[in-house]
Structure formats: C-alpha cells, structure tokens
Phi, psi and omega in degrees: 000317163310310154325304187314287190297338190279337169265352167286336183269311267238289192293288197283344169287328150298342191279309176310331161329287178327295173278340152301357132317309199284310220322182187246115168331123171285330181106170174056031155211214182291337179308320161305334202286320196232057161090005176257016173289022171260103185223184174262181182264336196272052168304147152088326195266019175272130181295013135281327185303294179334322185271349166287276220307354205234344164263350179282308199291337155266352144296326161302320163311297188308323168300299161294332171305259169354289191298296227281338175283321150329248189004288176310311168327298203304305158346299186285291193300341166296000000 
C-alpha cells in the first residue's frame, strides 16, 4: 500500500507542476517581474480556464489525499 500511495503522490505532484504552469498569470505577484503582467481583463471567465481550475482543484485533492494516507501507513507500520 505504501508503494501504491508513494507512487499516486509522485504522479500528482508532477501532474500539479504541470497544471499550475499553464494557468495564465493575474498579475501583482512574480508573474509580473518576468514578463507576465500583460494579461486580457476577461482572465479566468474562459470555459478552459474554468476546467484547469477544477482539474487543478481535484489533483489537489487527490494530492492531499495521498500525504495524509502516507503518512498514516508509515505511522501504522512503525
């Protein structure tokens, strides 16, 4: 089980890597310093932004999910 979950953690930290990339900078953070303060006003209200986000925000589950069953293994088997 332990295998199981360390490689479910593995596979969603990179897939969050990932999708927390694409998003499109908002502006008023590090996004600005390199070059991403250019942004359109309609940020975010496009049925692709929307669906990253909802695919971000359950790989973020899923992600957590994980460290907290890891953990608990690790716990249990000590």
């Amino acid at each position: 089980m332990i295998l199981l979950f360390s490689i479910v953690l593995a596979l969603s930290s990179l897939l969050m890597i990932v999708l927390i990339l694409m998003h499109k900078g908002r502006g008023g953070g590090l996004s600005d310093m390199f070059g991403g303060g250019v942004s359109s006003s309609l940020g975010g209200s496009s049925v692709a932004e929307r669906n990253l986000d909802r695919i971000t925000i359950g790989t973020a589950a899923i992600w957590t999910i994980s460290v907290i069953a890891l953990g608990l293994l690790m716990k249990v088997s000590n």
